[in-house]
N, CA, C and O of each residue as an XYZ file, in Angstrom:
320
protein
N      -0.620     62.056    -11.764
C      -2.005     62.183    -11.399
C      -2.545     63.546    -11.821
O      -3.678     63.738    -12.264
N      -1.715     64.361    -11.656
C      -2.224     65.705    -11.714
C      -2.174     65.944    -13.448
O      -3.247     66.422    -13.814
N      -1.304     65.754    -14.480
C      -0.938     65.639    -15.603
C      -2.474     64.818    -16.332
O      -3.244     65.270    -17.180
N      -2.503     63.365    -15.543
C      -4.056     62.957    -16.104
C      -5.135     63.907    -16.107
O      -5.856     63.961    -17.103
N      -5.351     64.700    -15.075
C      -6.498     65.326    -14.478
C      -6.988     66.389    -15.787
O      -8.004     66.597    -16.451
N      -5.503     66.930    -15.686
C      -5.251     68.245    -17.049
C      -5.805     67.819    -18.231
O      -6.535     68.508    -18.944
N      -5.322     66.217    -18.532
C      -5.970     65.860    -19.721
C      -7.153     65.345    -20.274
O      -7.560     65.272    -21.433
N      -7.718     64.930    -18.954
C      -9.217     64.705    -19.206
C     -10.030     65.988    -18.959
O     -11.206     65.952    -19.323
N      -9.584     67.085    -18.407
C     -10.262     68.514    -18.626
C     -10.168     68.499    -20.057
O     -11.258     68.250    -20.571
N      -9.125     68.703    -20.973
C      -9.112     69.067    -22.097
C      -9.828     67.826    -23.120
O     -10.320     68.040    -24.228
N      -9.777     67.064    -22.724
C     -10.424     66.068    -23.994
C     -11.889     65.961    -23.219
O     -12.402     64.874    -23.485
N     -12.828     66.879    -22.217
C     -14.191     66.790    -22.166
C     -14.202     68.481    -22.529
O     -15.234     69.006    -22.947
N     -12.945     69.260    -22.321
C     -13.760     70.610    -23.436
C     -13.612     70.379    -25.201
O     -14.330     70.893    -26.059
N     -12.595     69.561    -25.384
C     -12.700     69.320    -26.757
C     -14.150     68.347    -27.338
O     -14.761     68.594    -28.377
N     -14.426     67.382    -26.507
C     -15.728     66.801    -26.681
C     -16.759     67.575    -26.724
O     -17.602     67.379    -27.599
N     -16.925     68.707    -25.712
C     -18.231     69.862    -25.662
C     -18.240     69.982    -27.102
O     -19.185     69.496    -27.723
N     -17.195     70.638    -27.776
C     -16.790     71.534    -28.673
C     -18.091     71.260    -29.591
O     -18.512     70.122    -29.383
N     -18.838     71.959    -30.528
C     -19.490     71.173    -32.121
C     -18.395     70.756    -33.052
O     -17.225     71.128    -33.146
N     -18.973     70.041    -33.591
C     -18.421     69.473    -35.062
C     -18.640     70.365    -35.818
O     -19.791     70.736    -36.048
N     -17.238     71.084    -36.552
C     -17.364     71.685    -37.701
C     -17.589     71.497    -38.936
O     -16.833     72.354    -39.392
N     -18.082     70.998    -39.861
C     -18.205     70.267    -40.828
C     -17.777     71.500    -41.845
O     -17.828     72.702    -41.581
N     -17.284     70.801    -43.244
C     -17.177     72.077    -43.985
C     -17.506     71.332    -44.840
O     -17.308     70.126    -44.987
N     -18.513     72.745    -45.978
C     -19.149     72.648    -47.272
C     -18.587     72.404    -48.485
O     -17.485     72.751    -48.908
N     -19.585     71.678    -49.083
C     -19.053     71.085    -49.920
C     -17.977     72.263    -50.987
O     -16.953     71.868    -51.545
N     -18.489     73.689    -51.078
C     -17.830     74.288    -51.975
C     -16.626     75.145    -50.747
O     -16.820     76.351    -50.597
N     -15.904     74.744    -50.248
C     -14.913     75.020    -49.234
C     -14.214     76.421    -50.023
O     -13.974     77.469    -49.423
N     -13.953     76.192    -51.463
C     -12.855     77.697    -51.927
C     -13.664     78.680    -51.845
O     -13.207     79.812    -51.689
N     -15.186     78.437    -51.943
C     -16.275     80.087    -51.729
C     -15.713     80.244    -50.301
O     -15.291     81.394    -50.179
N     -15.599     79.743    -49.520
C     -15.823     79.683    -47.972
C     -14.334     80.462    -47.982
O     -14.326     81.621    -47.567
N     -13.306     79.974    -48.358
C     -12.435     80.290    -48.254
C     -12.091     82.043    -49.065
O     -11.764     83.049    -48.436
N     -12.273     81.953    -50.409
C     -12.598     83.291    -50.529
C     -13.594     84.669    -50.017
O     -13.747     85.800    -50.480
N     -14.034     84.111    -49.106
C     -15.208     84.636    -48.237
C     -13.973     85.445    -47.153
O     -13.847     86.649    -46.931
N     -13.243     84.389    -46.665
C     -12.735     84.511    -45.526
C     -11.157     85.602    -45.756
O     -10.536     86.313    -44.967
N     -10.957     85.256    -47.293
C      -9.776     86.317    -47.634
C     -10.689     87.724    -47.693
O     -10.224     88.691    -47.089
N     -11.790     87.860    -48.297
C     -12.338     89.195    -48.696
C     -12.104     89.844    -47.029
O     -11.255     90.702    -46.786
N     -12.872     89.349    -46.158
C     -13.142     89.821    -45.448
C     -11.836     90.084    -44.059
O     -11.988     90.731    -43.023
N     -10.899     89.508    -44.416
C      -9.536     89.976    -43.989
C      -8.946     91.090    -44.508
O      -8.336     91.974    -43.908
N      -9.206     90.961    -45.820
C      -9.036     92.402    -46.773
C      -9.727     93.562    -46.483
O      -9.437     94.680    -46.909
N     -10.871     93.211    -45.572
C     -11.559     94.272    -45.523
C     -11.018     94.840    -44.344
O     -10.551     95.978    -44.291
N     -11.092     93.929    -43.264
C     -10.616     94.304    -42.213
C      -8.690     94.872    -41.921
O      -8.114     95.393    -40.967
N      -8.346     94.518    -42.992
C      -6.969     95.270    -43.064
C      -6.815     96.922    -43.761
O      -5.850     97.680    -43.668
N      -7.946     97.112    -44.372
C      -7.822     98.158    -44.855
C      -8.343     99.659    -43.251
O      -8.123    100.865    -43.364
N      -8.940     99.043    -42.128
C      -9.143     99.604    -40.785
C      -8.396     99.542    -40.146
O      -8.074    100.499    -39.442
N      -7.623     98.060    -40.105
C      -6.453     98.080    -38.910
C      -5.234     97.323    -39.384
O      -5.353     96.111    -39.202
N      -4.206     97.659    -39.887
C      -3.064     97.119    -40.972
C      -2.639     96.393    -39.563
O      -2.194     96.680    -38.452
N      -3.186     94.945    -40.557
C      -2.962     93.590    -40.234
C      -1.100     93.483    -39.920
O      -0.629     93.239    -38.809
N      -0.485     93.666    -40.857
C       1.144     93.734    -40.660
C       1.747     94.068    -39.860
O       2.873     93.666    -39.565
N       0.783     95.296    -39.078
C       1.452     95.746    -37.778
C       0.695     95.441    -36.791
O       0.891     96.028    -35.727
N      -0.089     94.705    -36.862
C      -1.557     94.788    -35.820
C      -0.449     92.550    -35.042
O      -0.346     92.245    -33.854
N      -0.040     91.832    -36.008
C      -0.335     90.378    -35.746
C       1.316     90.810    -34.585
O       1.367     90.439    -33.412
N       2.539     91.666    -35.310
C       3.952     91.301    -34.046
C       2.943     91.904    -32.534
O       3.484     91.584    -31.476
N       2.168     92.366    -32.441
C       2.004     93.505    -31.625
C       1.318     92.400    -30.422
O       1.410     92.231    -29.206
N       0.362     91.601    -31.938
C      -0.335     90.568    -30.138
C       0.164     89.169    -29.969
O       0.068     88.287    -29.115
N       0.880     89.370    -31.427
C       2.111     88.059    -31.064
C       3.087     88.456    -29.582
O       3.483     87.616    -28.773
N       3.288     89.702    -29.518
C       4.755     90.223    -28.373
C       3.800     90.080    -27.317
O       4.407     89.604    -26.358
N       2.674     90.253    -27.052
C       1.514     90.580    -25.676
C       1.383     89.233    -25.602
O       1.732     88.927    -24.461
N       1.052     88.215    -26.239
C       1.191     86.912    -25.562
C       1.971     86.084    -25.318
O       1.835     85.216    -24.455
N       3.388     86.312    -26.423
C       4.621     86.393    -25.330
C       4.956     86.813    -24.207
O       5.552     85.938    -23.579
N       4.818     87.999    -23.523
C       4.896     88.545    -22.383
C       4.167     87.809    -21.691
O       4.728     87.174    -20.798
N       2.813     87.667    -21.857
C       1.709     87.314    -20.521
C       2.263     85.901    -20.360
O       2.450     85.490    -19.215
N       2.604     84.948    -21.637
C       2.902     83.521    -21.200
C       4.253     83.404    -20.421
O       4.276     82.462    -19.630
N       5.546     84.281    -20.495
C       6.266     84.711    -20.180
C       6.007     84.732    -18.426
O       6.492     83.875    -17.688
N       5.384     85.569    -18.073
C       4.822     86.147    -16.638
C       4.517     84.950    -15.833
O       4.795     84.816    -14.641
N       3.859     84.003    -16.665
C       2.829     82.977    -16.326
C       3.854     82.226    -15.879
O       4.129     82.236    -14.679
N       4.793     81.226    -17.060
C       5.303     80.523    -16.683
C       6.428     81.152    -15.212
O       6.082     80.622    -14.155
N       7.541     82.066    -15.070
C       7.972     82.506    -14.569
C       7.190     82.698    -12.773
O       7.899     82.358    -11.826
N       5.994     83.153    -12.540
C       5.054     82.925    -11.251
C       5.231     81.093    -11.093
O       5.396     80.617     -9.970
N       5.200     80.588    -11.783
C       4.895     78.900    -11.918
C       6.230     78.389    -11.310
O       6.235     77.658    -10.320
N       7.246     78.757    -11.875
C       8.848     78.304    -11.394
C       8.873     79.267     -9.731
O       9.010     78.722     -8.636
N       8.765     80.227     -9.876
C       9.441     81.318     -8.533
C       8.223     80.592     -7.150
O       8.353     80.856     -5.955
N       7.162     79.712     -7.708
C       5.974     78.797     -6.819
C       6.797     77.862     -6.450
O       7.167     77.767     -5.280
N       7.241     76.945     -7.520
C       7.905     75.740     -7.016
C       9.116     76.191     -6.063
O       9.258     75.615     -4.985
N      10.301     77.583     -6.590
C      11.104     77.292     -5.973
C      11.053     77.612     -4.675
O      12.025     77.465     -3.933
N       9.646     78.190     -4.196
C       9.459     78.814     -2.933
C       9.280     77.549     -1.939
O       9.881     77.355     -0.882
N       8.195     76.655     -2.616
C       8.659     75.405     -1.633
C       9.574     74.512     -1.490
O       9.484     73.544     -0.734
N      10.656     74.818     -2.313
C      12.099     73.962     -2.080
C      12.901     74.754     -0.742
O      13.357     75.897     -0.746
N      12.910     73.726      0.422
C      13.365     74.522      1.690
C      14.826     74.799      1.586
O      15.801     74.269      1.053
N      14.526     76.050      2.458
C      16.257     76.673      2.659
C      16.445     77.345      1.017
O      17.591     77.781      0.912
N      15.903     77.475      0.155
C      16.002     78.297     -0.727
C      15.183     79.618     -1.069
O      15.744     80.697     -1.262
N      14.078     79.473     -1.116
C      13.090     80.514     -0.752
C      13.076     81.896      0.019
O      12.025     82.526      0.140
């Protein structure tokens, strides 16, 4: 029940969502989108910038799940 609930949250925020449509000339779009990574790596070097918030959302999901288990095992009696 609770598993359904989760999933009809997510398939009425995916419904909100707009339709992205993409243009007909998609490789401008796409070379658009390298320039401007290029640009932005030359301010904050991308190479060291992606382990850094890759490791920070490891940790936080880390934290997350871990509160989630130490919940359940608190209401398993005589263990807690």
């Amino acid at each position: 029940m609770i598993s359904e609930g989760i999933i009809a949250i997510f398939k009425g925020i995916l419904n909100s969502l707009p339709v992205i449509s993409l243009t007909e000339d998609f490789s401008s779009a796409l070379d658009y989108l390298r320039n401007a990574v290029g640009y932005i790596n030359l301010f904050f070097p991308l190479g060291r910038l992606f382990p850094i918030v890759f490791l920070l959302i490891t940790v936080r999901n880390f934290n997350v799940v871990m509160a989630v288990v130490n919940w359940i095992i608190r209401l398993i009696p005589f263990v807690g």
